[in-house]
N, CA, C and O atoms as a GROMACS GRO file, in nm:
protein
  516
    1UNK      N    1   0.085  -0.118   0.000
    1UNK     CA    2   0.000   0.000   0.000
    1UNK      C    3   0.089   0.124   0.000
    1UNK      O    4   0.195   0.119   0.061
    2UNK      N    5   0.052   0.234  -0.065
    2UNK     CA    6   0.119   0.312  -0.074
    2UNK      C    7   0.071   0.470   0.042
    2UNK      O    8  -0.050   0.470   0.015
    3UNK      N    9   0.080   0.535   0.097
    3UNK     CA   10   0.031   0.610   0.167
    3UNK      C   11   0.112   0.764   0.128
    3UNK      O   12   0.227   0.800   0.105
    4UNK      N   13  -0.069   0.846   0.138
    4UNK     CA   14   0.004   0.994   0.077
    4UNK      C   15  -0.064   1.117   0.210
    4UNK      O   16  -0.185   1.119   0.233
    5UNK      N   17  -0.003   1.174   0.258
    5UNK     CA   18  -0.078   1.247   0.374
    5UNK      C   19  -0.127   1.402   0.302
    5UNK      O   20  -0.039   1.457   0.236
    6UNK      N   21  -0.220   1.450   0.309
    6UNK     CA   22  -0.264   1.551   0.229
    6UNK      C   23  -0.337   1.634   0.312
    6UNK      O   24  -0.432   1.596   0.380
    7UNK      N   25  -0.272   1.800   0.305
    7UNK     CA   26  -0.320   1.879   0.447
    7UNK      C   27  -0.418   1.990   0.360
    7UNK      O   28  -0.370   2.086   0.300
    8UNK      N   29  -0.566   1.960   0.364
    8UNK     CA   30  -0.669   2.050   0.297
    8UNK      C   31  -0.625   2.235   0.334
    8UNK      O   32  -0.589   2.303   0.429
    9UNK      N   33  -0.658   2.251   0.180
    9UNK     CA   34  -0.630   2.448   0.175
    9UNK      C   35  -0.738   2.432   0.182
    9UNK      O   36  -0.802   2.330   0.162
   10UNK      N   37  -0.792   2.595   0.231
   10UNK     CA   38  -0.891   2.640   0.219
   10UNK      C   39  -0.949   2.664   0.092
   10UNK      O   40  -1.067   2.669   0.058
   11UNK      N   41  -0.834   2.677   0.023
   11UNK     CA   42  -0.932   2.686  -0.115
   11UNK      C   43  -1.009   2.581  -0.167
   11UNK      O   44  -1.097   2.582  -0.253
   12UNK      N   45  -0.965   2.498  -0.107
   12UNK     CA   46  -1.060   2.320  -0.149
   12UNK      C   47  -1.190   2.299  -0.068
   12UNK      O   48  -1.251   2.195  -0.046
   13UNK      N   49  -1.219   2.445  -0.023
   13UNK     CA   50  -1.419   2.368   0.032
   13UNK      C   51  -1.450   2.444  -0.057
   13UNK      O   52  -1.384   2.521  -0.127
   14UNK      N   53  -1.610   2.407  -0.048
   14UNK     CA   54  -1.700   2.467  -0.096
   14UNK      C   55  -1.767   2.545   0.010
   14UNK      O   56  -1.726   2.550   0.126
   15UNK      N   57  -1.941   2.643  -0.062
   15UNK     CA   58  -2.005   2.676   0.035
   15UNK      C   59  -2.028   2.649   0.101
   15UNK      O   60  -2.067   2.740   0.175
   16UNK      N   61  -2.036   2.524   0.156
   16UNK     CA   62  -2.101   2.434   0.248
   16UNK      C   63  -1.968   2.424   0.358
   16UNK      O   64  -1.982   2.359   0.461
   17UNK      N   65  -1.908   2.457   0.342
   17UNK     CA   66  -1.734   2.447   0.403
   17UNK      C   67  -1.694   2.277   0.402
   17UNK      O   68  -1.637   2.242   0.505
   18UNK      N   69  -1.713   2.186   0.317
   18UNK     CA   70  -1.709   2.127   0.314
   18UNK      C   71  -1.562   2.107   0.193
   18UNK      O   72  -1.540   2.197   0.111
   19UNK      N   73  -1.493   2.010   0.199
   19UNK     CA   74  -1.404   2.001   0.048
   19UNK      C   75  -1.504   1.991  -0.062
   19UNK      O   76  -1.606   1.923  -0.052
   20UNK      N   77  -1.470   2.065  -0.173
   20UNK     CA   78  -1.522   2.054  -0.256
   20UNK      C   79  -1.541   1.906  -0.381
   20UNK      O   80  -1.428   1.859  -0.399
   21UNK      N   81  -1.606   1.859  -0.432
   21UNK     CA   82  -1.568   1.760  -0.520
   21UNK      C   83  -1.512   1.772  -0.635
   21UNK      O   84  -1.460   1.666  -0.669
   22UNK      N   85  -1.501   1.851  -0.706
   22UNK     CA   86  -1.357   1.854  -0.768
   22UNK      C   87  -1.167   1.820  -0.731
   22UNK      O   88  -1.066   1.775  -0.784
   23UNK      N   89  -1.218   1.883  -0.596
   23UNK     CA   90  -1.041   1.847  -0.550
   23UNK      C   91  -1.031   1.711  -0.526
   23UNK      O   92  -0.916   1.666  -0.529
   24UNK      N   93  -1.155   1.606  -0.494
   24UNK     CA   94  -1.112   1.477  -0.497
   24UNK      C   95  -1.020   1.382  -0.584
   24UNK      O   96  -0.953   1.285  -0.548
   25UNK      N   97  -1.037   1.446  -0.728
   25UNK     CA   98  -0.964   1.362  -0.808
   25UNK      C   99  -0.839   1.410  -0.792
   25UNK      O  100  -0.744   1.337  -0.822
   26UNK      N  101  -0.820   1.514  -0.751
   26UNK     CA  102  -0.673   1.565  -0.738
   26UNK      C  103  -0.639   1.518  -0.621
   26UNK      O  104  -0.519   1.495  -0.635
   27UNK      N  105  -0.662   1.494  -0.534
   27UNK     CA  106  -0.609   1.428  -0.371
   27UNK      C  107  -0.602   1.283  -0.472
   27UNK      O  108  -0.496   1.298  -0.531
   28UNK      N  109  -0.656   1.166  -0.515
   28UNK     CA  110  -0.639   1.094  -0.585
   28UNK      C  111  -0.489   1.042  -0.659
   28UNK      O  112  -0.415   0.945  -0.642
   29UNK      N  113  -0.488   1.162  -0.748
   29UNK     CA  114  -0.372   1.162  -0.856
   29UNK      C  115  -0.256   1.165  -0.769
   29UNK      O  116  -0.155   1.098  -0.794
   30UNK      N  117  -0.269   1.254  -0.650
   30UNK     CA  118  -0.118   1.289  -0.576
   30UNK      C  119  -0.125   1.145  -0.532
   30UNK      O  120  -0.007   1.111  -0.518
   31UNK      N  121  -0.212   1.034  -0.500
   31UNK     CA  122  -0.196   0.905  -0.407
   31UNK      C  123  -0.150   0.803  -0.480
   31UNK      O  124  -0.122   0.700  -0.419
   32UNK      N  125  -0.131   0.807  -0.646
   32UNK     CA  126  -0.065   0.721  -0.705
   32UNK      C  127   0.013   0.791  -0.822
   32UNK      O  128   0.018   0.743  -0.935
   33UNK      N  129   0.080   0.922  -0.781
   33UNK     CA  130   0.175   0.981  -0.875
   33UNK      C  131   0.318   0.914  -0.813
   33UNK      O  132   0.419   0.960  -0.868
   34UNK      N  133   0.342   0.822  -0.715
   34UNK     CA  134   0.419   0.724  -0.732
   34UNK      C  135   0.450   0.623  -0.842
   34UNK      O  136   0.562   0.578  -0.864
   35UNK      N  137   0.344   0.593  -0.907
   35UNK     CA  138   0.304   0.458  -0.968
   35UNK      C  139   0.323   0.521  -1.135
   35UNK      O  140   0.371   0.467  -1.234
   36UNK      N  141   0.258   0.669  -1.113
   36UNK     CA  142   0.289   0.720  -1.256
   36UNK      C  143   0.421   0.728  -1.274
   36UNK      O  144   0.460   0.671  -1.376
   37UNK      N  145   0.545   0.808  -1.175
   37UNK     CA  146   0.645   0.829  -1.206
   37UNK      C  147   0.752   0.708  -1.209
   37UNK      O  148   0.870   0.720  -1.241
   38UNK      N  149   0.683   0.577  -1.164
   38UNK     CA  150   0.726   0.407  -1.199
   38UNK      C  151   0.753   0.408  -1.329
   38UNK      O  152   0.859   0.390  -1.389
   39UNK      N  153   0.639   0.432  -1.369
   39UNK     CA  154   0.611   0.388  -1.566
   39UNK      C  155   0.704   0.562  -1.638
   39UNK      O  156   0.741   0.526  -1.750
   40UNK      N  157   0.734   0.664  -1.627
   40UNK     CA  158   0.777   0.734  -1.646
   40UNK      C  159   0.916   0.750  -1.645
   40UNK      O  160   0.965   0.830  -1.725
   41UNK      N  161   0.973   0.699  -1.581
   41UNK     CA  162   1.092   0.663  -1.520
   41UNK      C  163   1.170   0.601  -1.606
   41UNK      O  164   1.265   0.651  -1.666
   42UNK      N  165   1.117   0.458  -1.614
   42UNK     CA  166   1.184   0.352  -1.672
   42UNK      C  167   1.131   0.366  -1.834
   42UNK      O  168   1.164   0.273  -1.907
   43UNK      N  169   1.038   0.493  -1.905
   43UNK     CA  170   1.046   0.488  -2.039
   43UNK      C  171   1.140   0.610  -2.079
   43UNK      O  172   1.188   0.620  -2.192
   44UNK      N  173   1.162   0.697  -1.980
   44UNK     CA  174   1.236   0.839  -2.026
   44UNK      C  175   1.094   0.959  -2.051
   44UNK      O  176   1.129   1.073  -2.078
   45UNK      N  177   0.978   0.939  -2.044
   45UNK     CA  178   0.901   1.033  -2.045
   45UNK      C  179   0.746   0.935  -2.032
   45UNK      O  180   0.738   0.821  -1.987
   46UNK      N  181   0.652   1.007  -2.078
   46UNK     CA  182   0.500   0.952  -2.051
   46UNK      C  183   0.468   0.792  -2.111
   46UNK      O  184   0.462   0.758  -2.230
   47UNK      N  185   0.456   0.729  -2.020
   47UNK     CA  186   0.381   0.593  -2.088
   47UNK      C  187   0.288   0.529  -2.046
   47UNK      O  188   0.291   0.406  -2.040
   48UNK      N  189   0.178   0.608  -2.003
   48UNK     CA  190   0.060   0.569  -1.905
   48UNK      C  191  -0.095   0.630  -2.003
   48UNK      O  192  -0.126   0.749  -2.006
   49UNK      N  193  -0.151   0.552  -2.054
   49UNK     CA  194  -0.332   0.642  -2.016
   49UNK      C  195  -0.400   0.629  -1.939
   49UNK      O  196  -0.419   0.518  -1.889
   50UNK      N  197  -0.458   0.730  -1.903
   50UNK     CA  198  -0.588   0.702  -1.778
   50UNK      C  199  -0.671   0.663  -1.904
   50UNK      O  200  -0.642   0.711  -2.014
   51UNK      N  201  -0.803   0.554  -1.884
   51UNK     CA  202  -0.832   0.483  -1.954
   51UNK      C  203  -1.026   0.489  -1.843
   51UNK      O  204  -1.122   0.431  -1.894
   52UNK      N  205  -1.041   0.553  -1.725
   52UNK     CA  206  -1.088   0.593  -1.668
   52UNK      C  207  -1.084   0.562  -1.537
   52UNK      O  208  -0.991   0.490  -1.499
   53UNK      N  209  -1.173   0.606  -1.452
   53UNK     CA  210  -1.185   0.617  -1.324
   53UNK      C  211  -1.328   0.648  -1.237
   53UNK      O  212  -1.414   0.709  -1.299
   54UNK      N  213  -1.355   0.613  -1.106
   54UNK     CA  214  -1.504   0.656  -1.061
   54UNK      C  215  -1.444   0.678  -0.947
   54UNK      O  216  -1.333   0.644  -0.904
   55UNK      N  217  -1.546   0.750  -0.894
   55UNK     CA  218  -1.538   0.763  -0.721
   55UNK      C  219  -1.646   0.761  -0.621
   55UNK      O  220  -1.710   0.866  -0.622
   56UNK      N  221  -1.682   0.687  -0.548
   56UNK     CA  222  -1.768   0.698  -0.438
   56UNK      C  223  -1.743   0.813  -0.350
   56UNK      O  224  -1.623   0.832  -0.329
   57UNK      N  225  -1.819   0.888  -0.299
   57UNK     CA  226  -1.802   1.003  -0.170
   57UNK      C  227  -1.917   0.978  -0.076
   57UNK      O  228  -2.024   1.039  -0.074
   58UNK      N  229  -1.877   0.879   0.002
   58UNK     CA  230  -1.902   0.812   0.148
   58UNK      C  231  -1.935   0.889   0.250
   58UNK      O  232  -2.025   0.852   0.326
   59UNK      N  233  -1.869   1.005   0.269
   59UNK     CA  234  -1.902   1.087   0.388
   59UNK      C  235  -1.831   1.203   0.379
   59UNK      O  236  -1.717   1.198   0.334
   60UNK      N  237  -1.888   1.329   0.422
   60UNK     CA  238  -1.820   1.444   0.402
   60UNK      C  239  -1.657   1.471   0.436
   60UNK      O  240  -1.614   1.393   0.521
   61UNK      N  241  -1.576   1.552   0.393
   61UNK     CA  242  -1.428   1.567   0.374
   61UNK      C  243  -1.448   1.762   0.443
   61UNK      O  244  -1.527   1.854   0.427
   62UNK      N  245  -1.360   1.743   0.498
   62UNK     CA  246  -1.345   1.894   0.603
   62UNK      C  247  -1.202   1.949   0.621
   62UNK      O  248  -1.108   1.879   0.659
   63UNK      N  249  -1.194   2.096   0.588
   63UNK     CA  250  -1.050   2.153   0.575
   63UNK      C  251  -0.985   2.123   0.756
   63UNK      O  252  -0.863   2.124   0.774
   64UNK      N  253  -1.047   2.106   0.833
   64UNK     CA  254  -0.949   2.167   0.983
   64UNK      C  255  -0.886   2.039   0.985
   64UNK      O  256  -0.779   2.058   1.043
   65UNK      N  257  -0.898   1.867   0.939
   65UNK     CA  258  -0.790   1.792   0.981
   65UNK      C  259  -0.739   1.701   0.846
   65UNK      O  260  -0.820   1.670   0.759
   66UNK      N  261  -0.628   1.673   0.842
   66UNK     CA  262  -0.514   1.652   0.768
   66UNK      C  263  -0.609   1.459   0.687
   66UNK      O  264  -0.659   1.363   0.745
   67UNK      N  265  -0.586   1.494   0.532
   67UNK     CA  266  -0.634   1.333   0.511
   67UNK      C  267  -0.514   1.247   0.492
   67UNK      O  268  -0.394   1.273   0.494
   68UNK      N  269  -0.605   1.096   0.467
   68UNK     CA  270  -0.477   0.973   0.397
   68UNK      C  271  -0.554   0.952   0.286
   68UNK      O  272  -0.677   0.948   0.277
   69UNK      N  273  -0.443   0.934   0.175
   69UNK     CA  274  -0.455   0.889   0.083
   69UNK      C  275  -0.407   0.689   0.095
   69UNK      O  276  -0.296   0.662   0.140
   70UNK      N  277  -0.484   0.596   0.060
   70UNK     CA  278  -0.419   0.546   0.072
   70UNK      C  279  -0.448   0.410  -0.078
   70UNK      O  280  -0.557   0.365  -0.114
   71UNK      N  281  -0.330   0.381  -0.127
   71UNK     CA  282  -0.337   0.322  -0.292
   71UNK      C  283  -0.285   0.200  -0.289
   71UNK      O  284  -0.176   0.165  -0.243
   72UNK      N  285  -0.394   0.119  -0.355
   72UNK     CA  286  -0.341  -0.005  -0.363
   72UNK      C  287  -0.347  -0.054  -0.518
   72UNK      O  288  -0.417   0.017  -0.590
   73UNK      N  289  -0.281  -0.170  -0.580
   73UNK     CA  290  -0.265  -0.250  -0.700
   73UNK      C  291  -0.412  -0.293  -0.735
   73UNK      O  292  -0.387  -0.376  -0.648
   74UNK      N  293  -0.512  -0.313  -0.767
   74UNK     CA  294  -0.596  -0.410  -0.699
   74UNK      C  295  -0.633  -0.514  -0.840
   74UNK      O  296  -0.708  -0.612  -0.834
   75UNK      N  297  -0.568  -0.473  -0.951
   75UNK     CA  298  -0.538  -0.584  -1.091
   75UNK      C  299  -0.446  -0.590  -1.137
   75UNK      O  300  -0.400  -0.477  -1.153
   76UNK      N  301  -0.373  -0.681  -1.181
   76UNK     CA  302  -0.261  -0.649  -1.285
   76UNK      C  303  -0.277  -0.741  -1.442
   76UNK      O  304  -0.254  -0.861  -1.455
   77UNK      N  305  -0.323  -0.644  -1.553
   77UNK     CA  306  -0.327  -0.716  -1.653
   77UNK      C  307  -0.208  -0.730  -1.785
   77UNK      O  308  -0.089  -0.712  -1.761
   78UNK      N  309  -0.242  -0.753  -1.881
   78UNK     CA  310  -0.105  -0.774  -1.960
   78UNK      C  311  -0.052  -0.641  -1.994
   78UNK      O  312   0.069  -0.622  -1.996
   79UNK      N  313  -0.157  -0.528  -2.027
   79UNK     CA  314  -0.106  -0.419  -2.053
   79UNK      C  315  -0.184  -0.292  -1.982
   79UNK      O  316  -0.166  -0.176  -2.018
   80UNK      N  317  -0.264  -0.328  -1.888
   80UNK     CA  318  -0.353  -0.254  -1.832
   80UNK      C  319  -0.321  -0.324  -1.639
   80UNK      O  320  -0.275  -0.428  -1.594
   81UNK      N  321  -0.390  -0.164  -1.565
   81UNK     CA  322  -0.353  -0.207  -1.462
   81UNK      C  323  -0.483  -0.092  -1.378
   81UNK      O  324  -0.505   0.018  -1.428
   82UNK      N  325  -0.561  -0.137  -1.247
   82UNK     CA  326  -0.636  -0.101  -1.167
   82UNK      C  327  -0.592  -0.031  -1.035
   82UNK      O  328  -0.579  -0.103  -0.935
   83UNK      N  329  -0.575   0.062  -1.028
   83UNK     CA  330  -0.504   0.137  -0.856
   83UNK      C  331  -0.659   0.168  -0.819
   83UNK      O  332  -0.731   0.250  -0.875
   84UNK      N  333  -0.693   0.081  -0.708
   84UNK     CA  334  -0.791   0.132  -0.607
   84UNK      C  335  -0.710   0.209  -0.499
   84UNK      O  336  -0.592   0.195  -0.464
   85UNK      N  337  -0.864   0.342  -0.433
   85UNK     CA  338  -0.808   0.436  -0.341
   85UNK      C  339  -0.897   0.450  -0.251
   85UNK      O  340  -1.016   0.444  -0.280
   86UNK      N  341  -0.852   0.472  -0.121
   86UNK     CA  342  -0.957   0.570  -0.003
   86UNK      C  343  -0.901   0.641   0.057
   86UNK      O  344  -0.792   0.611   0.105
   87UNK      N  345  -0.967   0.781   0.077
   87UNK     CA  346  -0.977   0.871   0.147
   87UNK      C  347  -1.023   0.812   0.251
   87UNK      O  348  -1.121   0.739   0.262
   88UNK      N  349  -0.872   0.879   0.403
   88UNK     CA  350  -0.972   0.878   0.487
   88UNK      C  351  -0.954   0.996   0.559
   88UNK      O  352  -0.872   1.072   0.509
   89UNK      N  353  -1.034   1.051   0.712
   89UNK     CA  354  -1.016   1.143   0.734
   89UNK      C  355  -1.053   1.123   0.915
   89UNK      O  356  -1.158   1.066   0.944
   90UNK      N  357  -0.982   1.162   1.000
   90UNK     CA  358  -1.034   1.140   1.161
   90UNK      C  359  -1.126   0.988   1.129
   90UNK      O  360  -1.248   0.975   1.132
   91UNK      N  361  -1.053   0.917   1.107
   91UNK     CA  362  -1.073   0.748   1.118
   91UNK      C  363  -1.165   0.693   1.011
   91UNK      O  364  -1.178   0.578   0.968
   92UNK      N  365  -1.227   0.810   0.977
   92UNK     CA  366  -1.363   0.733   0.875
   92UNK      C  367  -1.292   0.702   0.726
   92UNK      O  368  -1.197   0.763   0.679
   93UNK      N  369  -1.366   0.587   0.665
   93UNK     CA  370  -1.327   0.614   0.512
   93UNK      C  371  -1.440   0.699   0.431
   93UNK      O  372  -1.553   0.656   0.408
   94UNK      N  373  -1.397   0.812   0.396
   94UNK     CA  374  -1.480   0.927   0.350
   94UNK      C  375  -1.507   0.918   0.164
   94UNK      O  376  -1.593   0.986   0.108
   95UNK      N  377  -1.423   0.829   0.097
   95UNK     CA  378  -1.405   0.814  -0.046
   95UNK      C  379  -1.334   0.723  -0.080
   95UNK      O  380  -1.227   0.691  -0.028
   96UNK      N  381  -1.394   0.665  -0.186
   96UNK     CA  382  -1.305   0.532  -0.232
   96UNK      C  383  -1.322   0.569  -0.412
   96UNK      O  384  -1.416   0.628  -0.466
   97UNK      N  385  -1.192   0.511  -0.481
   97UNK     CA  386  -1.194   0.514  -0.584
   97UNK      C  387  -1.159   0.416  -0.683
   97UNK      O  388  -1.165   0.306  -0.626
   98UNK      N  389  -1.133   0.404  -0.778
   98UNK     CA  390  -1.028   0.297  -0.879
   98UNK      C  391  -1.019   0.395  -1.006
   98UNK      O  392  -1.095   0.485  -1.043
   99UNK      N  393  -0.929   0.359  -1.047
   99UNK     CA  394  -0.809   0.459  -1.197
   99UNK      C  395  -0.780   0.317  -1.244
   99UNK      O  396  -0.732   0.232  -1.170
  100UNK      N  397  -0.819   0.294  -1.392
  100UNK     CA  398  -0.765   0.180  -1.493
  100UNK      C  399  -0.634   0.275  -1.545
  100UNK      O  400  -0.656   0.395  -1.554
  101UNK      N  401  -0.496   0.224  -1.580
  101UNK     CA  402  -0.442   0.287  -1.655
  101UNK      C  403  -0.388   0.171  -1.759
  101UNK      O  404  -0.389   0.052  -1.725
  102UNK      N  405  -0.349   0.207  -1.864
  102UNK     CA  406  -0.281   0.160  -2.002
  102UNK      C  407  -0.149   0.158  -2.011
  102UNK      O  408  -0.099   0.267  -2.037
  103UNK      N  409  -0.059   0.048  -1.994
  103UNK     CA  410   0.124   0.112  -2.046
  103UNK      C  411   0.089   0.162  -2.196
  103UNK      O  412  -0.004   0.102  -2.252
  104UNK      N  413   0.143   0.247  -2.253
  104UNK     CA  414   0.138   0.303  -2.374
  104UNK      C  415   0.252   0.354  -2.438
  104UNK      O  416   0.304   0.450  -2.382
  105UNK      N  417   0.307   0.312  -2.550
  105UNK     CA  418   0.418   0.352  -2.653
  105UNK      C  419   0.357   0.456  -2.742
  105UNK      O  420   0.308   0.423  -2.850
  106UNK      N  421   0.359   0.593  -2.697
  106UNK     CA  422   0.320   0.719  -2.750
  106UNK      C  423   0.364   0.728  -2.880
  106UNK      O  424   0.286   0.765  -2.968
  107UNK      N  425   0.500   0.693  -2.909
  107UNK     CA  426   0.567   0.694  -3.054
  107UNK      C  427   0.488   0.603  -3.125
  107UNK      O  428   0.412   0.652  -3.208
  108UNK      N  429   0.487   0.480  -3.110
  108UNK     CA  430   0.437   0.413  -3.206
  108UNK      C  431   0.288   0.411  -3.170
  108UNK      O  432   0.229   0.318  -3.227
  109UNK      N  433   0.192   0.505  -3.074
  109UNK     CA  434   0.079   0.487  -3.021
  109UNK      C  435   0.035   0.302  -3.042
  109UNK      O  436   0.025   0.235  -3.145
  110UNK      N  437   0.024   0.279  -2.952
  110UNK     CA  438  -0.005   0.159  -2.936
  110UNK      C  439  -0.016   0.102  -2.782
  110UNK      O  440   0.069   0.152  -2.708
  111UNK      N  441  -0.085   0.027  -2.735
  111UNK     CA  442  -0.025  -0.043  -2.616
  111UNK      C  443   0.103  -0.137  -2.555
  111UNK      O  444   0.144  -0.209  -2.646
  112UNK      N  445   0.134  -0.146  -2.504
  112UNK     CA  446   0.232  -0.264  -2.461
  112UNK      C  447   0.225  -0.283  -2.348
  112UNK      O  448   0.210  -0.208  -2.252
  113UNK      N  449   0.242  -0.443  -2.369
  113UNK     CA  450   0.253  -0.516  -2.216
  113UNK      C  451   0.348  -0.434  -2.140
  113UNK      O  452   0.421  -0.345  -2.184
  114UNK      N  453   0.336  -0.483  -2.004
  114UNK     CA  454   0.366  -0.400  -1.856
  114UNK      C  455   0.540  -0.487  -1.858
  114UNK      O  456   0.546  -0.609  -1.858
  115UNK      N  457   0.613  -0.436  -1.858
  115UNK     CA  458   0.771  -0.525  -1.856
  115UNK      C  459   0.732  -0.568  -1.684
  115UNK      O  460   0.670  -0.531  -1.584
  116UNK      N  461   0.852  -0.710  -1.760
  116UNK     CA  462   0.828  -0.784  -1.587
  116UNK      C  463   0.927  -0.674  -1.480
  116UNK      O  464   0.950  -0.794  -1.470
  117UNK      N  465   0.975  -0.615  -1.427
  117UNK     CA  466   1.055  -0.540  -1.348
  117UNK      C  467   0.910  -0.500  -1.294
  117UNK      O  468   0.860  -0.558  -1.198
  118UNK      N  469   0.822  -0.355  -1.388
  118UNK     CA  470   0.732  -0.259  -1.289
  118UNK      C  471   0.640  -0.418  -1.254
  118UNK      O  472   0.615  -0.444  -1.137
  119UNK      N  473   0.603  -0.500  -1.349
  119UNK     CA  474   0.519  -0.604  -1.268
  119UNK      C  475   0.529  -0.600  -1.144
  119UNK      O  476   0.441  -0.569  -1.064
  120UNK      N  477   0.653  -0.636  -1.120
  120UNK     CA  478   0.708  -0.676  -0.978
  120UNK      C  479   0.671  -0.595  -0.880
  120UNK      O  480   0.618  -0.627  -0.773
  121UNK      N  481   0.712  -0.441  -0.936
  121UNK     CA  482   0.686  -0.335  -0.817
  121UNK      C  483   0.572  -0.323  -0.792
  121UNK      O  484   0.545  -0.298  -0.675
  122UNK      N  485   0.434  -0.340  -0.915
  122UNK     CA  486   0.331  -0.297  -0.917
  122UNK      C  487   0.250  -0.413  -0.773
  122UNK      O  488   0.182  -0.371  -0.679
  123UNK      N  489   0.291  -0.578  -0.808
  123UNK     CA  490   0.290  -0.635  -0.737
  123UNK      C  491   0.295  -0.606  -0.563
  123UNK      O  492   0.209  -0.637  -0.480
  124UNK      N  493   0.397  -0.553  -0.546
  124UNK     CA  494   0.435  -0.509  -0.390
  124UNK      C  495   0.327  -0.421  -0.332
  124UNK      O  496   0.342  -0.359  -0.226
  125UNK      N  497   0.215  -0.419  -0.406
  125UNK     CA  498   0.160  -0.320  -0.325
  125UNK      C  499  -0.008  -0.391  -0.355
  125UNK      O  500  -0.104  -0.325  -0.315
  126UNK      N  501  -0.028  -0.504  -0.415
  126UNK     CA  502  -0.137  -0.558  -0.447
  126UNK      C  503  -0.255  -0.537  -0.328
  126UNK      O  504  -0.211  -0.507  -0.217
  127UNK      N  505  -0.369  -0.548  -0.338
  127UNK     CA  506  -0.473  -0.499  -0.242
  127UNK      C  507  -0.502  -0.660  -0.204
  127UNK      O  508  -0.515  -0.739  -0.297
  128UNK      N  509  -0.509  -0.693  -0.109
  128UNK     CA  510  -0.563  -0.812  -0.063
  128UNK      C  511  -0.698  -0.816   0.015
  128UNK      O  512  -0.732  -0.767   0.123
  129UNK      N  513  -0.782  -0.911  -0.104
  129UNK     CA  514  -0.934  -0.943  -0.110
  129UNK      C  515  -0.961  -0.809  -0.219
  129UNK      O  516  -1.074  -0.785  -0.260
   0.00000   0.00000   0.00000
C-alpha cells in the first residue's frame, strides 16, 4: 500500500465548508503519482493512459484535519492495470476510488505489455481481497 498524507487548503471547500468535489480527483492523482512516475521513469518520459476512473463520496471531507490517501494495486493485466483508493479522514473512510491505466508507446501509439521489473513493483503493493 502506498500512503500519501494531504493537508486541505482552504481553497478546497465549498459553500457548504465542506471540500469541494472537484479536489477529490486531485487528492487521488497525488496518491498514485508514485506509480505514474514508476512507468515514467523507466520509459524516459509519458507511458501511461488514464483509460478511466469513478469515485464513491461516502461521507463528508473537512478543511481543519489533515487526510490519507491510501493506494493499492488491486489488478494487474497484460497491458492494463487497476489502482484502487480511499480517502480517509479522523478514522472514517470518507471516499473510495479505482483509476484503470494503459502502459502506452506514444511513438508508435499503441499499447504494450507492462515489462516484468514494474510487474514486480506494481505487485508489492497488491490490495488483498
Amino acid at each position: 500500500m502506498l500512503r500519501t498524507e494531504i493537508v486541505p487548503r482552504i481553497s478546497e471547500t465549498n459553500m457548504a465548508g465542506h471540500i469541494g468535489h472537484t479536489t477529490i480527483p486531485v487528492w487521488l492523482e497525488a496518491g498514485y503519482d508514485e506509480v505514474i512516475r514508476m512507468f515514467n521513469d523507466h520509459r524516459g518520459g509519458p507511458s501511461l493512459i488514464m483509460s478511466g476512473f469513478s469515485v464513491d463520496c461516502l461521507a463528508e471531507l473537512f478543511y481543519a484535519e489533515n487526510v490519507e490517501v491510501r493506494s493499492w494495486i488491486d489488478k494487474i493485466g497484460r497491458s492494463s492495470f487497476v489502482v484502487y483508493q480511499e480517502i480517509h479522514q479522523g478514522g472514517r473512510l470518507c471516499t473510495r476510488g479505482a483509476t484503470t491505466f494503459i502502459n502506452f508507446d506514444y511513438k508508435n501509439q499503441r499499447t504494450e505489455p507492462i515489462p516484468q521489473n514494474l510487474r514486480l513493483r506494481l505487485e508489492e503493493h497488491l490490495r488483498d481481497g
